[in-house]
Every structure is written in structure tokens, then in C-alpha cells.
C-alpha positions in Angstrom: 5.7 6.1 4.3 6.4 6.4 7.8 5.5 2.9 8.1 7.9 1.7 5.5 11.0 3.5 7.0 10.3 2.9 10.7 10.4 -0.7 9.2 13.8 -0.6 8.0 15.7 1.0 11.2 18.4 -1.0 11.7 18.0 -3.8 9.0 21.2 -4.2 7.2 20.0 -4.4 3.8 23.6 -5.3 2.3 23.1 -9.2 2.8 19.2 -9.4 2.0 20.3 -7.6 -1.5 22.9 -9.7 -2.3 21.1 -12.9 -1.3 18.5 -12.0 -3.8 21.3 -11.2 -6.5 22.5 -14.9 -6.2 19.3 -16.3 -6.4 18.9 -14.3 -9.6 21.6 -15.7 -10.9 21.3 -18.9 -9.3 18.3 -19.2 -11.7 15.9 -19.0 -8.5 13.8 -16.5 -9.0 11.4 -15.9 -11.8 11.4 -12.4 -13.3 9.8 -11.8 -16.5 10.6 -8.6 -18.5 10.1 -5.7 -17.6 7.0 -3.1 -18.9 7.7 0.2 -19.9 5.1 3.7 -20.6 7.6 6.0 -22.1 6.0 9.8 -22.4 7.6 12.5 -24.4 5.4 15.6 -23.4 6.4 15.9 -20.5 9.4 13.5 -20.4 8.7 10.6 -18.4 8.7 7.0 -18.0 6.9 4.2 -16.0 8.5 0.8 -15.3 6.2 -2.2 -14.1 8.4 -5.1 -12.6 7.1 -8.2 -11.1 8.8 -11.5 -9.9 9.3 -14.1 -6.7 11.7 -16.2 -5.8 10.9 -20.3 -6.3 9.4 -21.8 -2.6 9.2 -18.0 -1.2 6.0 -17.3 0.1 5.1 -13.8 -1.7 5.4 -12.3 -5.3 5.9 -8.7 -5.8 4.8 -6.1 -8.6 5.9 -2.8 -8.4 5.0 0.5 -10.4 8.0 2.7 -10.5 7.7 6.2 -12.4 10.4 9.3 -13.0 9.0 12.3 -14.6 11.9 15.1 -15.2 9.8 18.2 -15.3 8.3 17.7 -11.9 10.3 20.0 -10.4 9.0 23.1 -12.3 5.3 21.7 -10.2 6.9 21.5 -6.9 6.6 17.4 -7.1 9.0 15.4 -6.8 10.3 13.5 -9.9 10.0 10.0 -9.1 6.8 7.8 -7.3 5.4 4.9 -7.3 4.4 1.4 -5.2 4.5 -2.0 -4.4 1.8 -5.1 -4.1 2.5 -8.0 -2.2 0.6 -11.3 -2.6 1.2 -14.7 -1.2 2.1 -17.0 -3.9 0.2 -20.6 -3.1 -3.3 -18.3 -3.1 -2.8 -15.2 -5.1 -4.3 -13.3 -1.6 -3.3 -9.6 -1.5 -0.9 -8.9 0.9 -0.4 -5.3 1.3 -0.1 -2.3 -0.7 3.3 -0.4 0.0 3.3 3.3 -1.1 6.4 4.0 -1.0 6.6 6.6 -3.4 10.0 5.3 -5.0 11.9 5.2 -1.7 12.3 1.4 -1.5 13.3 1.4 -5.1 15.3 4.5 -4.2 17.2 2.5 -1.5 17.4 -0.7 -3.5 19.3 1.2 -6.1 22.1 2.6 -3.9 22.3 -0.6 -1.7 22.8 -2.4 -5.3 25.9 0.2 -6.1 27.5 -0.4 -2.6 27.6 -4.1 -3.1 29.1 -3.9 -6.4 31.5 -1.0 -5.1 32.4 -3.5 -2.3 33.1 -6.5 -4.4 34.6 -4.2 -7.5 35.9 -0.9 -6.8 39.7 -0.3 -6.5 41.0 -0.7 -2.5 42.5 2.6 -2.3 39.8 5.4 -3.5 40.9 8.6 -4.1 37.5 10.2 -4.6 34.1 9.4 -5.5 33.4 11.0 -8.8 29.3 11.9 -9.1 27.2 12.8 -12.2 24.3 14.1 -11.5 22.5 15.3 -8.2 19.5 14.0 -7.0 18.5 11.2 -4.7 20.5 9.0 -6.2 23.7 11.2 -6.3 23.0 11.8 -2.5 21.8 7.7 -1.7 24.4 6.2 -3.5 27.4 7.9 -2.1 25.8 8.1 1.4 25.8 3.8 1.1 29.2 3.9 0.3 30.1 4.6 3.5 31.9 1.9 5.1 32.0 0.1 2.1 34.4 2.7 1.1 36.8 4.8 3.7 36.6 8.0 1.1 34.7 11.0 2.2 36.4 13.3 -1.2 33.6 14.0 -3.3 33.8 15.3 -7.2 30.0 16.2 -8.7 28.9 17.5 -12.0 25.4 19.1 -12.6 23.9 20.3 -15.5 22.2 23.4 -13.2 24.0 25.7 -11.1 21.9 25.8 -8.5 21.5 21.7 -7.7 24.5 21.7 -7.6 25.2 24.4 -5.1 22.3 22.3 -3.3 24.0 19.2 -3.1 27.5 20.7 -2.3 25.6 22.1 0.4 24.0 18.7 1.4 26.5 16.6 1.2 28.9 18.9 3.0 26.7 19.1 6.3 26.7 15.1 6.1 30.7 15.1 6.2 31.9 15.1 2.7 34.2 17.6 0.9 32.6 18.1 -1.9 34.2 20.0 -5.3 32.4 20.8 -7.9 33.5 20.5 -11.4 32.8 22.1 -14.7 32.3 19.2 -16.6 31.9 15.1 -16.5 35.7 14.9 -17.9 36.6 16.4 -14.6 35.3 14.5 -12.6 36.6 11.4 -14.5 39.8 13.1 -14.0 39.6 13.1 -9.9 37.7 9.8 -9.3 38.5 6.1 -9.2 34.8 5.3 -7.9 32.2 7.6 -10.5 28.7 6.9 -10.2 26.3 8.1 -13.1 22.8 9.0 -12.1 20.9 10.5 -15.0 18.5 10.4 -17.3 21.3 11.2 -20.1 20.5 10.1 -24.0 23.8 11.5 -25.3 27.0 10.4 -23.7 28.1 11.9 -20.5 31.7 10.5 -20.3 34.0 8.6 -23.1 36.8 6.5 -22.7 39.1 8.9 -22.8 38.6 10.4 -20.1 37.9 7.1 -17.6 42.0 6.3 -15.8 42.9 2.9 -15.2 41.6 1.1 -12.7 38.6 2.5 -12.5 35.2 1.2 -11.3 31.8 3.0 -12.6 28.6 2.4 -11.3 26.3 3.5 -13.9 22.8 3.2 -12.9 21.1 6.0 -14.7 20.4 4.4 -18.0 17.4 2.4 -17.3 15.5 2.3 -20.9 16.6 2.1 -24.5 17.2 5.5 -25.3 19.3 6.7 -22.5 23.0 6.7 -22.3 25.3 7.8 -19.9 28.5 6.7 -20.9 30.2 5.8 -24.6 30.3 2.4 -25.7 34.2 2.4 -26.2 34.2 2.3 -22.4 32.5 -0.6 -22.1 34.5 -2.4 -25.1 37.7 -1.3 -23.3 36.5 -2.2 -19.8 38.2 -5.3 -18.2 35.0 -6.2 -16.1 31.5 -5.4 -17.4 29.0 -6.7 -14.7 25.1 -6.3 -14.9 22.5 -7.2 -12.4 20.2 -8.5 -15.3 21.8 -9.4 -18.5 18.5 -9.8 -19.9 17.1 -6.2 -19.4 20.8 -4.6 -20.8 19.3 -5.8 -24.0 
């Protein structure tokens, strides 16, 4: 792990991100769909994702895992890895155990670019749901994509949520915590979602004009962060993979 990170001072990981977004979409790359262990006692899910871009010289298949009650065993919720192998041989590269982080970092780098390409110019404050790594990652990336440092949260438990106020403050924010979703709605114009939700979180009456949502925490069938009439009145849906919002 220390590996991995050491690696990573000092890359900017905006342009390498997008540039593998376009080639996505530019048809470039070859990603089948995705596989998927879903467990119900405990609650958890494993996604295997594979793919390469055409004339690269490496394909990648990664194992990515969150299970929600890890907590109560003093582990943390998500893990996981990634293989490398050179494409023209099928040679293994290198194993990277990562335990999530590059995925972690993947994710929030993903909801900067599309904050910097989508989000109103003027934002008031960043509206969170949820607070773990990704309620910490993905507002931390906003920075200077963003000139905001007004932070709104919702958690479902007290005490991660006095936790995060508490982190996020000692990195510079003003955090205030709210008693529901709706409120947070109600003092954002940037809200990023990042839960495991299966019941709607926010509806569309409580999203104002104008504003942009990154919702990244409904990654399998049966969760749902935010009710469809928001996406039916949105002017701009955009998805990274149309195929896997399916």
C-alpha cells in the first residue's frame, strides 16, 4: 500500500481520468460487464471489473468489495485489488493490493471532473450524504475545481457524523450538520450522494434549480439514492457507462 501511494505523489490524476473517459466513449477501450457477488447476511457486495484500452500494452481486472457491517469488527468496509497483465502475451504484470484505495481515488477524481465540466460557477455549498471515504475523498478533490470550502452533511449516526464534522473541519472546511437529506438539498448547489441507500434519500422536491448532483453511491440494482422524478426533471443526466446504469 505504501508502494501504491508513494507512486501517486504528485501525479495529477485529473487528465489521465478523463483521457480514459474519452476513450470509453470514443469506443476505444473494451470493457465487458461487470460481475457482481451480492451477500445479504452480512450485507455486502463484490464487483469484478476487467477491460484495456485498444493498442495499450496492459489489461486490468480488479476485485472490488464493500461490506457494511465491518465496522462492528473493527475492519474497514471496503477492500480489494488489481492484476495487471501485458496484453500481446497474457504475462502477469503485478498484483496491486490496494485494498480499495485506487478505486477509492478513482471515484472522487471521476466526481471532480464532472463537477468541473457540470457544476454551477458560483457554489454556495457542497451538500454531502453520507460520511465515509467517499464523503471525505470526494469533497477534498473538489478543491480547486471548486473555490467553496461551506460544507452541509447528513448521516444516518450521530456519532460519524460528529466524526467527519470533526475531520473535515481540521482540513479547512466549515462544516454544518443537518437533520435530514432535504436540508442539505436546501443549502447546496453541488450534493454528492455516497451510500449504500435502497430507498430514496432525496426527491425532486427538494433539489433547487441549477443544481448539479454527483451521485455515486448506487452501484448495483437494488440501491437508490435519489428518486426517479429527479432524474426525469433533470436538464443533464450524464453517466460514465451507460451500459452498466442499466
Amino acid at each position: 500500500m505504501d508502494q501504491i501511494k508513494s507512486a501517486l505523489e504528485g501525479v495529477d490524476l485529473m487528465p489521465l481520468i478523463e483521457e480514459g473517459f474519452v476513450a470509453y466513449s470514443d469506443g476505444r477501450s473494451v470493457v465487458p460487464p461487470v460481475g457482481e457477488l451480492v451477500f445479504k447476511n452480512p450485507p455486502g457486495d463484490v464487483h469484478i471489473k476487467y477491460g484495456y484500452i485498444q493498442g495499450d500494452e496492459y489489461y486490468c481486472i480488479k476485485i472490488a468489495s464493500g461490506f457494511y457491517d465491518n465496522e462492528k469488527l473493527g475492519l474497514p468496509g471496503g477492500s480489494g485489488m488489481m492484476l495487471l497483465f501485458r496484453q500481446q502475451t497474457g504475462e502477469s504484470v503485478c498484483v496491486l493490493h490496494d485494498e480499495a484505495y485506487l478505486t477509492d481515488i478513482r471515484t472522487a477524481v471521476a466526481g471532480a471532473i464532472s463537477a468541473k465540466l457540470l457544476a454551477p460557477e458560483d457554489v454556495s455549498a457542497i451538500g454531502v450524504i453520507g460520511t465515509g471515504v467517499q464523503a471525505r475523498l470526494q469533497v477534498e478533490h473538489l478543491d480547486g475545481v471548486v473555490a467553496c470550502k461551506e460544507v452541509a452533511v447528513w448521516g444516518r449516526t450521530p456519532e460519524k457524523v460528529t466524526l467527519y464534522k470533526s475531520d473535515m473541519t481540521s482540513k479547512g472546511y466549515t462544516v454544518t450538520v443537518c437533520d435530514s437529506p432535504a436540508i442539505v438539498a436546501q443549502r447546496s448547489n453541488l450534493i454528492v450522494t455516497t451510500t449504500p441507500a435502497t430507498e430514496p434519500l432525496l426527491s425532486a422536491n427538494d433539489i433547487s434549480p441549477g443544481t448539479h448532483i454527483t451521485a455515486m453511491g448506487s452501484d448495483t440494482h437494488e440501491k437508490r439514492e435519489l428518486d426517479g422524478a429527479i432524474l426525469a426533471s433533470a436538464d443533464l443526466v450524464v453517466a460514465d457507462s451507460i451500459p452498466q446504469c442499466r
